[in-house]
N, C-alpha and C positions, 0 to 999 in steps of 0.2 A: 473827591476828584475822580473823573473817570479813570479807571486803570490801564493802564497801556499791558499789552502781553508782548514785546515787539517780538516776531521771528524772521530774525536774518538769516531769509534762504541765499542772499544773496553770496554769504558767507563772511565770516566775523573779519579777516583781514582784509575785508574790500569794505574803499564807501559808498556806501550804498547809489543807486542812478541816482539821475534828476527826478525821477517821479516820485521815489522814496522818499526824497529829500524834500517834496512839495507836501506831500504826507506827515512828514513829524512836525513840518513849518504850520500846517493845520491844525495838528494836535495841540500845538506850543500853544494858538489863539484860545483854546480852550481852559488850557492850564492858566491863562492870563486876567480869563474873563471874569466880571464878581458874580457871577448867575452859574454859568455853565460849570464853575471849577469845581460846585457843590453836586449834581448831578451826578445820579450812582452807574456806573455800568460798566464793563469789561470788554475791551476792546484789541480783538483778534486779525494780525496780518495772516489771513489764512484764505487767499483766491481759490482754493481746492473749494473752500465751503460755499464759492459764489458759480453757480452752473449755469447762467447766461455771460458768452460772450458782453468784453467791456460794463458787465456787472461790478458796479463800486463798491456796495454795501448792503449788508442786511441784519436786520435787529431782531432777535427773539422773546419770547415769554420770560426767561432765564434772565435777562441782561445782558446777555453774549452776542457782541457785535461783531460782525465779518466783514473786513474790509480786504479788497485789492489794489494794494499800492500802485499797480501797474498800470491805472486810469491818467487819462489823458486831464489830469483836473490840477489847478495851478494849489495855493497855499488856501488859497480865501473860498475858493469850492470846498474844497475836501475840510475845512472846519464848515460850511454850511453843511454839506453830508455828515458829518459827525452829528452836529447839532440837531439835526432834522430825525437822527436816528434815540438819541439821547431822550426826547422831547416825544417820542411815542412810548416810552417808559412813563416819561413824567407826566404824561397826560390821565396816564393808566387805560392806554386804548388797548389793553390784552384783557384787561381786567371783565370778568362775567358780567357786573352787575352795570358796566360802562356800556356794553353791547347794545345796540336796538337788536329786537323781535319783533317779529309780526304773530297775528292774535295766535297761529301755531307753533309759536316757539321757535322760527326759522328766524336765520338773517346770510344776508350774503357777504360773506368774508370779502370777497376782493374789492364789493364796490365801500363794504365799509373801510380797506386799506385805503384808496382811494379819497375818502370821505376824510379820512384823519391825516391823508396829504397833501389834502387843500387847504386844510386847516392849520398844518404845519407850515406852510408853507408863506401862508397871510401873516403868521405872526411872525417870523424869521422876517418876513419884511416890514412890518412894523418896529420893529425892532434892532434894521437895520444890522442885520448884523451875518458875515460871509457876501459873500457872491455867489447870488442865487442862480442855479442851473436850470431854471424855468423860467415861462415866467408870471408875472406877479396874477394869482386867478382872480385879481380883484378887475381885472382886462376883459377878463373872459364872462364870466358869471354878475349875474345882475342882483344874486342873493348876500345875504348876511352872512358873512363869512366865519361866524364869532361862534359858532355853535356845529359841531361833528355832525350831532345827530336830524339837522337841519339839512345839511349838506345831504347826508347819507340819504336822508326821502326824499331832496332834490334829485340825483342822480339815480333813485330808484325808480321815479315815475318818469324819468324820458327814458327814448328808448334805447335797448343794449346796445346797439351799435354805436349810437350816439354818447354812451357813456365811454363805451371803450377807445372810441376818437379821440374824446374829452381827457377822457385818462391820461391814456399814452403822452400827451402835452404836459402833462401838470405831477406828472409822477417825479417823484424826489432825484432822479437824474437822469429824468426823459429832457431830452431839446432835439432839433434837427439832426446834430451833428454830433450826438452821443447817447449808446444806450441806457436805459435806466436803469440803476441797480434792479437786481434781480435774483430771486433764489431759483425761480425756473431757469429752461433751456429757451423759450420760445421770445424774452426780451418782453413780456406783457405781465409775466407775474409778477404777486405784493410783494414787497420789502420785508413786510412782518411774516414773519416765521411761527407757525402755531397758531393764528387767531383762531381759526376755525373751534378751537378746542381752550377756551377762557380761562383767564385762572376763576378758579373759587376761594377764596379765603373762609377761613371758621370763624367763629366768632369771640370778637378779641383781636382779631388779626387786620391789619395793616400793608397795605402798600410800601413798601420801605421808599421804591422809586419814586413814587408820589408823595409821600412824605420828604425827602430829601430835596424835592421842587417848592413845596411851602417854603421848607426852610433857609432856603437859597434865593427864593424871592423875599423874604422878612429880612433878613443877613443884607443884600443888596438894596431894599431901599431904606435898610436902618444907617447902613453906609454913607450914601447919598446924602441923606438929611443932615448925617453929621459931618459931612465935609461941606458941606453947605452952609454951614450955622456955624465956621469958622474953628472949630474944635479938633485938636490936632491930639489931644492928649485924652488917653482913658481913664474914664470914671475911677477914682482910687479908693474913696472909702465907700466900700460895698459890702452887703450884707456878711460874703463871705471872710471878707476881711476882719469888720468885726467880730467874728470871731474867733477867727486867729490873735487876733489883739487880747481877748479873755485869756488864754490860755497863759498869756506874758503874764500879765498882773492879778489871776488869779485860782492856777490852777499851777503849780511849779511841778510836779509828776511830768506834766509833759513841756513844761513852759523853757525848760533848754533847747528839744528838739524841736519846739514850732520858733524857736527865735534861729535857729539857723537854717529854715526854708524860704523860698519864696514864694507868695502867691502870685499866680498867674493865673487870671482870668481873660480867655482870647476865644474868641467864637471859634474862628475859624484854623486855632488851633487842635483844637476839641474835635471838629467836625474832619479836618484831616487824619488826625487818628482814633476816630470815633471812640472817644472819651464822652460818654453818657452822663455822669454826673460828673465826675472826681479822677485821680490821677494821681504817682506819686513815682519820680524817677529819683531812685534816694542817691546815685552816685552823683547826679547835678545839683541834689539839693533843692528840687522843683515840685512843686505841685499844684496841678492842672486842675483848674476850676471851669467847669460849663455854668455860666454863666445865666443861661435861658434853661436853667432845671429848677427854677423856681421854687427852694428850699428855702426855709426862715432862717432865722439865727438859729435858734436853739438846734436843727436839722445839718446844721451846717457844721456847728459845735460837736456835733455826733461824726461826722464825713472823714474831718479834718484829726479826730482825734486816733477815729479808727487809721488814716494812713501815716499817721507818726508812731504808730505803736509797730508797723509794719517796719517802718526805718528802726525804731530803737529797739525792737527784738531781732534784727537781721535777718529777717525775713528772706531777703531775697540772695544771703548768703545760706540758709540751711534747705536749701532745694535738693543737695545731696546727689544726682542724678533723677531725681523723680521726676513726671510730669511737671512744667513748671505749672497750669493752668490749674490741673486739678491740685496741686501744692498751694496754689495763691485761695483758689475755694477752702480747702481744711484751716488755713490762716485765716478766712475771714469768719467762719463761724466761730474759731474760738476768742478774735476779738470780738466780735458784734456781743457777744454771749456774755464778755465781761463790760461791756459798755455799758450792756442793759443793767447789772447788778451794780457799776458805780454811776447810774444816772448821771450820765454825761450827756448832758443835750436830751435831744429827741429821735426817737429812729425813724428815719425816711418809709415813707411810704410804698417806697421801690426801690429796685437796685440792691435789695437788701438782701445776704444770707446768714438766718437765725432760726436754730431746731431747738426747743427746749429740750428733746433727746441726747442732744450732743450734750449739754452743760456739763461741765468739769473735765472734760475731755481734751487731751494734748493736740496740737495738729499733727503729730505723727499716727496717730491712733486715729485722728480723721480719716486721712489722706489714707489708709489701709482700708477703712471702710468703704471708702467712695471709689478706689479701682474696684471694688467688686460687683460696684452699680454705676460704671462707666458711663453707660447713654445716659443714667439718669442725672449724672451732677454737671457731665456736659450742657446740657440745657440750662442750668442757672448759672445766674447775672451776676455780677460783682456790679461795683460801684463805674465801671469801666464801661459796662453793657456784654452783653449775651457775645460767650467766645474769648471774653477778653480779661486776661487778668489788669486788675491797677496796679500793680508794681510793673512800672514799663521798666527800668532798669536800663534802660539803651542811651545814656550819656556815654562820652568820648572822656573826659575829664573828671580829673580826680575834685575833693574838698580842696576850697578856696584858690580853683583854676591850673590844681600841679595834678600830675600824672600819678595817681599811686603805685603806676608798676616802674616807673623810677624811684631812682634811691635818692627819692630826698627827703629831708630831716623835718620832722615834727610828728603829731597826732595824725595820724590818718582817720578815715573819711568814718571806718566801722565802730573803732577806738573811740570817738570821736561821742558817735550816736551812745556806745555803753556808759561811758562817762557822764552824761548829760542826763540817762534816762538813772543811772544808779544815785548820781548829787540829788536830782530830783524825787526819787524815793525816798534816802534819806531825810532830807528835809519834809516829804509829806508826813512822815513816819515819827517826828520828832516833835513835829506843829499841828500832828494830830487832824491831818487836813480831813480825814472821809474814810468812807470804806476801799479796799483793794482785794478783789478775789485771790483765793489762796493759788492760784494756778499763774494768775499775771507776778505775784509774791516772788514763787518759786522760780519763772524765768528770768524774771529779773536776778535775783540772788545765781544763779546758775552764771548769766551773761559775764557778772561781777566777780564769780571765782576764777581763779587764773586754770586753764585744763593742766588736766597733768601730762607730764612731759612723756612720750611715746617710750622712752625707754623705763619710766617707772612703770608703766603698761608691762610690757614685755616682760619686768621684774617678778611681777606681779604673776603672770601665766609660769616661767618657770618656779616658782614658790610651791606653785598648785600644781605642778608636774612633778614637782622633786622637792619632799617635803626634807628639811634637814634630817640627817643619816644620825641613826643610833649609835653612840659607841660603844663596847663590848668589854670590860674589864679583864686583864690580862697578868698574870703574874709571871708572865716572861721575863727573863735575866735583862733589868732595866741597865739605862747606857749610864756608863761613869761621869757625867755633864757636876757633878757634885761632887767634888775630890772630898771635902771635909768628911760624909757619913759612908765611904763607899761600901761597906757591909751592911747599911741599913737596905733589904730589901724594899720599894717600893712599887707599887701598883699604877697600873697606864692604861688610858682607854685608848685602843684601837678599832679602826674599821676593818670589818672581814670583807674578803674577798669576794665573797657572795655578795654582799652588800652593792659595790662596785660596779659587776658583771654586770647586773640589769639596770645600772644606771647610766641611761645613753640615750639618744633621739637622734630621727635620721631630718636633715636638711636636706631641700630640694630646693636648687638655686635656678631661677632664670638666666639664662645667659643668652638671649635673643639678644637679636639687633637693637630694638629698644630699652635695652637696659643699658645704663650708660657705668663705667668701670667705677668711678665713684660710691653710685649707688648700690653696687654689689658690695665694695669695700667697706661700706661703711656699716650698713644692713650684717654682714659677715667678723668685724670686728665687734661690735655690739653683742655677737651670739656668743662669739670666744670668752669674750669677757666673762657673762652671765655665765658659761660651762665652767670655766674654772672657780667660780663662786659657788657652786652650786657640786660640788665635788664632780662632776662628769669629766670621768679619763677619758673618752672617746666621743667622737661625733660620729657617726654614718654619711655621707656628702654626697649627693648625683646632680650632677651639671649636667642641665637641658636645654635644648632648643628645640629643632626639629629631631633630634634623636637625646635617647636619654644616656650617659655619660659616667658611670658608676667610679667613682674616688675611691672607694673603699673608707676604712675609719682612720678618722683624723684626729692628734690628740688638739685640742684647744689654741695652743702656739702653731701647731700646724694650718689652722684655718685663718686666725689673725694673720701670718704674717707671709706665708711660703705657700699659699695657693694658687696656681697657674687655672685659669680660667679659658676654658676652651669652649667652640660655639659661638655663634653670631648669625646664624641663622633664624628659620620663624621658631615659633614657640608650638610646640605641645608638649603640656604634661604631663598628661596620662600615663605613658608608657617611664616615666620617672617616677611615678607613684607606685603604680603596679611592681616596678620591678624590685624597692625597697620593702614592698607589704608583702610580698613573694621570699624575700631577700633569706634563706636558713638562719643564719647566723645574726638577724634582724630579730628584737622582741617581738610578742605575742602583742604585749601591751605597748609597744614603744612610742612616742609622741612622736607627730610629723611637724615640722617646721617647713611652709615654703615660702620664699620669697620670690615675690614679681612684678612684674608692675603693670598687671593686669590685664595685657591682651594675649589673652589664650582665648582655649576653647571654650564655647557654650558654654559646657558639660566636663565634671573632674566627678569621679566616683571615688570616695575615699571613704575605707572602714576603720582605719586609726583614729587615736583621739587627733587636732591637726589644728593649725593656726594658719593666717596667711600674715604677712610684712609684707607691705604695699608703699610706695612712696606718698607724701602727700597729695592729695588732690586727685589721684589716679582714684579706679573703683573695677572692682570685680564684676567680670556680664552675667554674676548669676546671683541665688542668694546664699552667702555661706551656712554650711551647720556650722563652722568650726570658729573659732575668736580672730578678728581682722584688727591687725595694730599697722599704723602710720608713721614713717619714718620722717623727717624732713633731712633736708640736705644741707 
């Protein structure tokens, strides 16, 4: 579909004039049409770009249309002006090799604009279709109208005056009573923008505009015929289908997660969101099949398996902050990569990405590689097309039509996919169905362990910061707690005081505006705990936001329960860091604990050993040296 850009100069609280209003009633005939809706191009409310007075519109090399709402043209003009500009794309009249020459390489750009708006213009009236603002040159001209390059030596060999007469009448919004679009000042120049200077394509390369007019003429009269021939319902058992159907009855690995998708095979769903082969929006439980990519079974067994392994490894939940496009690329080599080792189907001939280099490789270990060679992973295809990742993810609705960010009761939608792909492991595992590479093995078994809980993390770091204290044998005059032996002297290990002294870590708390009081409490009772486990009499405390906040040392009860938290301004931590790593009375070696919740600066310069506490789902704008743990709330 053509893109609309709209810009409302008129201003967003106003509605727009009548003219405006005749302008989108235009557009609306296109968005309508079965021919025009499929037509590629970008269309700009932008009268700056039009420099003839009453100039409607003008179409570039690019795709970039310019129109001026401000023409005096009803609903049914300004969709023929759209179309007329559309249709010089899809003819491919910019294109180099469309061009006439004469035997030195010369042509004249304006009279071949002219040539290709006559031509425009005969088929918009075959066709029936706008309200033409000229009129019909079939009136005018006694030649065959059916051919540009016929026209264009017709109007080369009369003479110039005669053409420009000629013109002026039949140009795409010349009439008496209105200029014709224009990108000159003078009301006589082409509509196309650029010809003078053609595209060239390489070789391999394609028209996309022209290609998207085939396919919108195949689309519309496969239409036709089938509303014709009484057919109201689409073809259901199709190649692709079957082989979604294998995977039910004879592949159970993946045979839970293909029984809870749908296939959907719709041309012109596909071509709306340019979906090239294949598709997979896992929160709707959909996957988009094109139809006219003419894949076999066995290709299609390959497509289909690759975008369930996308849903049952949660794919489109460990994007983490990454690029999601180049994330969806490093997922698809390492599935393609394991397809090929359990010959599943057959690999497609295109759309495909698979580097024997990568083989055994995680998609995080990808996905590091490929930002190092940015341009170049840009450029390759997913199963989606060029640009585009297949995990669209853009459902509204949770599994089986409930909202998962409501609290209602059952298996959710992720839950769901882990369940289905682990049953099915097992069972291949035990029926001995085939081979599994070690790497699909291990994410699966990963997906299947439950993670460990954010404060066993945290356990875990202080363990490794504060190994348990030695105790020191003492034959100091032990306590009478023993009435029966109290002349038996007896031996006690205590802790020395040294020991103690450098047993401490300073905490730096956010207390910006976005940290919400909870979050600090809960983050801060957690730490108490762990200190008093871990023998630490004292913490070190500076609460920050925009300025940094020095507590002094706090014993363990004191942080749990009787901390006043001050601040609520922006966050920077720097100067909360600096001032504890500065601090005299601070270790050399002391660990830094900060908690935040992530929107600070760039840039923290920290020479401590140092961890961050972040809440769930938050993420740091840099990449840490130090250990990052996750609270939830």
């Amino acid at each position: 579909m053509p893109r609309l850009h709209q810009n409302n100069y008129w201003g967003y609280n106003e509605d727009p004039p009548a003219r405006e209003k005749f302008f989108a009633a235009g557009y609306a005939q296109l968005e309508q049409h079965r021919m025009f809706q499929y037509l590629k191009g970008d269309i700009y409310t932008r009268p700056n770009r039009i420099y003839s007075k009453g100039g409607a519109a003008i179409v570039d090399k690019k795709g970039d249309i310019y129109v001026n709402t401000k023409c005096p043209l009803n609903a049914n003009q300004w969709a023929y002006v759209l179309a007329h500009c559309l249709l010089h794309l899809a003819f491919g009249h910019f294109d180099n090799d469309k061009i006439p020459r004469d035997k030195e390489g010369k042509f004249q750009p304006n009279i071949w604009n002219r040539a290709c708006d006559i031509y425009i213009a005969r088929f918009l009236a075959d066709i029936k279709f706008g309200e033409p603002i000229c009129p019909d040159p079939a009136d005018t001209y006694n030649i065959k109208l059916n051919d540009e390059l016929k026209i264009y030596e017709y109007l080369l060999s009369t003479h110039m005056q005669t053409a420009e007469t000629t013109a002026k009448t039949h140009r795409e919004a010349g009439s008496s009573n209105y200029s014709p679009p224009s990108h000159g000042t003078n009301g006589t120049d082409p509509d196309m923008c650029g010809v003078e200077h053609p595209v060239i394509y390489k070789p391999g390369e394609t028209n996309s505009f022209v290609d998207s007019f085939s396919f919108a003429l195949n689309t519309s009269v496969s239409n036709a015929v089938h509303h014709a021939g009484g057919h109201t319902d689409k073809k259901k058992d199709t190649v692709a289908t079957k082989a979604a159907n294998w995977f039910l009855t004879h592949y159970p690995l993946l045979g839970g997660i293909a029984a809870s998708f749908q296939i959907i095979e719709d041309i012109d769903l596909c071509y709306r969101h340019e979906i090239h082969i294949a598709a997979v929006d896992i929160t709707l439980g959909e996957i988009y099949i094109n139809p006219t990519a003419g894949l076999s079974t066995e290709e299609w067994k390959f497509v289909l398996a690759h975008e369930y392994l996308h849903a049952g490894l949660a794919h489109h939940k460990r994007c983490m902050g990454r690029d999601r496009y180049l994330w969806n690329v490093a997922c698809d080599y390492v599935i393609n990569s394991w397809l090929q080792e359990m010959q599943i189907g057959k690999m497609p001939e295109e759309g495909l990405l698979y580097d024997e280099t990568l083989k055994g490789l995680s998609a995080e270990s990808i996905y590091d590689t490929i930002v190092k060679e940015m341009r170049k992973f840009r450029k390759h295809a997913t199963f989606r097309g060029y640009g585009q990742g297949d995990i669209m993810n853009d459902g509204r609705r949770g599994f089986g039509g409930l909202d998962r960010h409501m609290n209602a009761k059952g298996v959710s939608l992720d839950e769901f996919f882990k369940n289905a792909l682990k049953e099915g492991f097992d069972f291949h595992n035990t029926n001995q169905r085939g081979y599994l590479p070690a790497g699909l093995v291990a994410e699966i078994r990963a997906l299947s362990t439950p993670p460990i809980p954010w404060e066993v993390e945290l356990g875990r770091w202080f363990d490794y910061q504060f190994p348990p204290l030695e105790k020191h044998r003492s034959y100091a005059r032990p306590s009478r707690r023993q009435g029966a032996t109290p002349d038996i002297p007896r031996p006690r290990y205590i802790l020395q005081e040294q020991d103690l002294a450098s047993r401490t870590f300073g905490v730096v708390v956010d207390t910006s505006g976005s940290m919400s009081h909870r979050q600090i409490g809960l983050a801060l009772g957690a730490i108490a705990s762990y200190a008093t486990a871990k023998d630490v009499p004292f913490v070190r405390v500076i609460f920050c936001d925009a300025n940094a906040y020095d507590a002094g040392y706090m014993s363990p009860e004191d942080i749990a329960g009787r901390v006043k938290v001050t601040g609520g301004g922006g966050t920077v931590l720097q100067p909360a860091v600096t001032l504890l790593e500065c601090a005299k009375d601070f270790p050399a070696d002391g660990p830094i604990l900060i908690i935040t919740d992530g929107f600070i600066e760039n840039r923290l310069m920290i020479r401590h050993k140092h961890a961050f506490l972040l809440p769930k789902g938050n993420k740091l704008p840099f990449r840490a040296k130090g250990e990052v743990f996750y609270f939830k709330e």
